[in-house]
Structure formats: C-alpha cells, structure tokens
GUZALUM-973356 format. One record per residue (C-alpha): residue number from 1; x, z, y. Coordinates in steps of 0.02 Angstrom, whole numbers. Layout:
BEGIN
{num = NUM | px = X | pz = Z | py = Y} $
...
***
This chain:
BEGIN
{num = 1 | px = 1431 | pz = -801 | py = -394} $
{num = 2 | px = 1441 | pz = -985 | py = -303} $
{num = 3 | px = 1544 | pz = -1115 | py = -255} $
{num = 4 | px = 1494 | pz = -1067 | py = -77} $
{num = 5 | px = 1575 | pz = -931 | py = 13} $
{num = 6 | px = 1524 | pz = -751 | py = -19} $
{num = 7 | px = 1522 | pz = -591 | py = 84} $
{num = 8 | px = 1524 | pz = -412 | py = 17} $
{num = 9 | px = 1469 | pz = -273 | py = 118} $
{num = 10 | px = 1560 | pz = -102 | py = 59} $
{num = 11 | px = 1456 | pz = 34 | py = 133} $
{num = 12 | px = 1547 | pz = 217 | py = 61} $
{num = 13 | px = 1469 | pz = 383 | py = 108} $
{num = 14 | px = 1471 | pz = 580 | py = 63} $
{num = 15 | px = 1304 | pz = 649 | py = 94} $
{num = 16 | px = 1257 | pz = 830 | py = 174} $
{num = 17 | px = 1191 | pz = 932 | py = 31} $
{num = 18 | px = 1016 | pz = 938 | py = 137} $
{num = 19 | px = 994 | pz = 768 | py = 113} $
{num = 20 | px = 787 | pz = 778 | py = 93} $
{num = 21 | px = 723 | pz = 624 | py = 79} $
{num = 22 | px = 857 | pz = 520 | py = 58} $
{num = 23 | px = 826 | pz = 447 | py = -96} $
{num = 24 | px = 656 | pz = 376 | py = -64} $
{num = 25 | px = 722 | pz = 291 | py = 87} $
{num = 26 | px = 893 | pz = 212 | py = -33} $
{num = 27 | px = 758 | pz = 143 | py = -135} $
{num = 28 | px = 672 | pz = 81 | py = -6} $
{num = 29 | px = 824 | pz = -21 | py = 82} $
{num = 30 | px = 850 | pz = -83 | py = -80} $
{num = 31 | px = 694 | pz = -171 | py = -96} $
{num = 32 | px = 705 | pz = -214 | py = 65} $
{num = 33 | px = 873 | pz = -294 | py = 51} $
{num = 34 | px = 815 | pz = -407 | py = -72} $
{num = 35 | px = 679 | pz = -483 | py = 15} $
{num = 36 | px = 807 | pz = -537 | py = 171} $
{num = 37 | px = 859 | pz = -700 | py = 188} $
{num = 38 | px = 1043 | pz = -728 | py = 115} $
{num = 39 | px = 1028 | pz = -590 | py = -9} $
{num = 40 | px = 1115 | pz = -605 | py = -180} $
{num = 41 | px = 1138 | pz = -438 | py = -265} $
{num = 42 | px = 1175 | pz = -242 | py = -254} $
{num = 43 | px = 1280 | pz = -126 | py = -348} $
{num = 44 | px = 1261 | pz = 52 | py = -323} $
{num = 45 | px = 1324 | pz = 228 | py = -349} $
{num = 46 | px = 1311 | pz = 406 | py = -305} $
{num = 47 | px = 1410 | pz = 552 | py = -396} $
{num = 48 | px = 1332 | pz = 720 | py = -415} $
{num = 49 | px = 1454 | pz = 784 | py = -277} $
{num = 50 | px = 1356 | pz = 655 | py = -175} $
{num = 51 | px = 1508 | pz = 527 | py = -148} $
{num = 52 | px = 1451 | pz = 360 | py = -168} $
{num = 53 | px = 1468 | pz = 179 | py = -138} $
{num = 54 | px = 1352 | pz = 23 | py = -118} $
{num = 55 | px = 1408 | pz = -147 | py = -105} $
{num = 56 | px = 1278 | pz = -282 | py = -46} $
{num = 57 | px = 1306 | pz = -454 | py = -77} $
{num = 58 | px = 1273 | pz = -609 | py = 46} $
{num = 59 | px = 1289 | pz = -789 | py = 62} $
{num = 60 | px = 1316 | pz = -780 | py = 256} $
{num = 61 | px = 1413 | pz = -677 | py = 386} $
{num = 62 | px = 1240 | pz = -722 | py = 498} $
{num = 63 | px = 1120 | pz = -640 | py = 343} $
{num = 64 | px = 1218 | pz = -482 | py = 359} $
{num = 65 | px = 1191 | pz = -477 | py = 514} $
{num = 66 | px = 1010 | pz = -517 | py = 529} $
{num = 67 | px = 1009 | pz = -382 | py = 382} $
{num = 68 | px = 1084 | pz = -265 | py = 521} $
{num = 69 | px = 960 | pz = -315 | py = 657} $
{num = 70 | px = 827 | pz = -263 | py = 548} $
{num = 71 | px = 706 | pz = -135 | py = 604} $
{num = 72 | px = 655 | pz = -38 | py = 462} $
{num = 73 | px = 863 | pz = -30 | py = 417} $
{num = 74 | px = 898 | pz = 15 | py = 587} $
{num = 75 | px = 786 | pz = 156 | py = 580} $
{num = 76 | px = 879 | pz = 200 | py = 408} $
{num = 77 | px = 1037 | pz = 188 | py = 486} $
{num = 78 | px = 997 | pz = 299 | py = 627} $
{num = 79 | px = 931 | pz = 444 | py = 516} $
{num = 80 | px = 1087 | pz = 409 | py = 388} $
{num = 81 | px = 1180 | pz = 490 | py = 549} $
{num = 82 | px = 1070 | pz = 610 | py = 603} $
{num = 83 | px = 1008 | pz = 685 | py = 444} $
{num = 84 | px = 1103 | pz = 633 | py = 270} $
{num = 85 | px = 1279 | pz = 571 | py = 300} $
{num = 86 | px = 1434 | pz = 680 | py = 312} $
{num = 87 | px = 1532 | pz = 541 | py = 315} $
{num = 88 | px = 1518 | pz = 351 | py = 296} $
{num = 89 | px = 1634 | pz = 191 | py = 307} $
{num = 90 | px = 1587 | pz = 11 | py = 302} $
{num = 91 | px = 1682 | pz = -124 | py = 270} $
{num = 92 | px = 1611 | pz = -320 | py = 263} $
{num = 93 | px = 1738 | pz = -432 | py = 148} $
{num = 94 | px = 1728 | pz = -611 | py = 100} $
{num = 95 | px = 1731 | pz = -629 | py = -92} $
{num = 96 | px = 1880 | pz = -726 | py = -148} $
{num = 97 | px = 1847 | pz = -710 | py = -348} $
{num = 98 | px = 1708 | pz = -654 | py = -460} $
{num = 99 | px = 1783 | pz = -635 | py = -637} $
{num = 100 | px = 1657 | pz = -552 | py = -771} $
{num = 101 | px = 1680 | pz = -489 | py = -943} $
{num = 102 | px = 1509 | pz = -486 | py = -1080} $
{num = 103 | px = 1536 | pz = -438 | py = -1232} $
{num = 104 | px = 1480 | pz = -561 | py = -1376} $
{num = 105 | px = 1318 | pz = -494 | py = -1477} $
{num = 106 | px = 1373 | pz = -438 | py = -1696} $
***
C-alpha cells in the first residue's frame, strides 16, 4: 500500500435467494468506486450460498465518507435493504500492515 495511512472498509452480507438484479448493480458500485476520490482497490467475494465479503480500500476516513454520501451508492444501499440483503455488517478499519507473497516465475 503507502506510507500514508490506509482505511479498509469490510462490508459482509448473505443475500435473499431473490436477489434479481443484484449483480448488475455490484458491478456497477464497483466501477463506481473506482472513479471516487481516495479510492485504492477492491477485493471481492460471494459463495454460491450467497455469503460474501467486499473490502474497499481508501486513503481517507473523509473519501469513505464522501463514498457514502454518494447518490448513485445511496440508492444501492437502500435497495441492498429492501430487496437483496438478508443480512449485512460493516466494519471501517485502519490498515496497520500490508504484507504480500508472489511467487517467483521457473
């Protein structure tokens, strides 16, 4: 990552099994989420029992939350609960080490 802080936003959820249209709109954020000021990365997840985990990346505590003051996310959000999510948990961390292992080419 950087010499500079880093924040990690842990966003876990279990979707309904009706969850139409769900995947167009993860895509979308994605995207999205890279175009925002403060962005650095995404990892993502989803198991076929629909458990699954995102973590999103930021150099700022005040980039997450212009992230979250977003109006196209907003609108995400809101559907997450009224449509796709059974559950969901979210959890913003500051990143205290990035080790990384690459194995060498033979």
């Amino acid at each position: 990552m950087s010499d500079k802080p880093v924040y990690a936003v842990i966003f876990t959820s279990t979707l309904k099994p009706s969850a139409e249209d769900y995947d167009a709109m993860a895509e979308e954020m994605a995207a999205l989420s890279k175009q925002q000021p403060g962005f650095l990365g995404l990892d993502s997840v989803r198991n076929p029992s629909g458990e699954g985990i995102t973590v999103c990346y930021w150099d700022s505590l005040e980039a997450i939350a212009s992230w979250k003051e977003n109006a196209r996310h907003r609108h995400a959000r809101q559907r997450g609960r009224d449509e796709w999510y059974e559950n969901y948990s979210l959890k913003i961390c500051r990143v205290e080490r990035d080790e990384r292992f690459t194995p060498s080419a033979r």
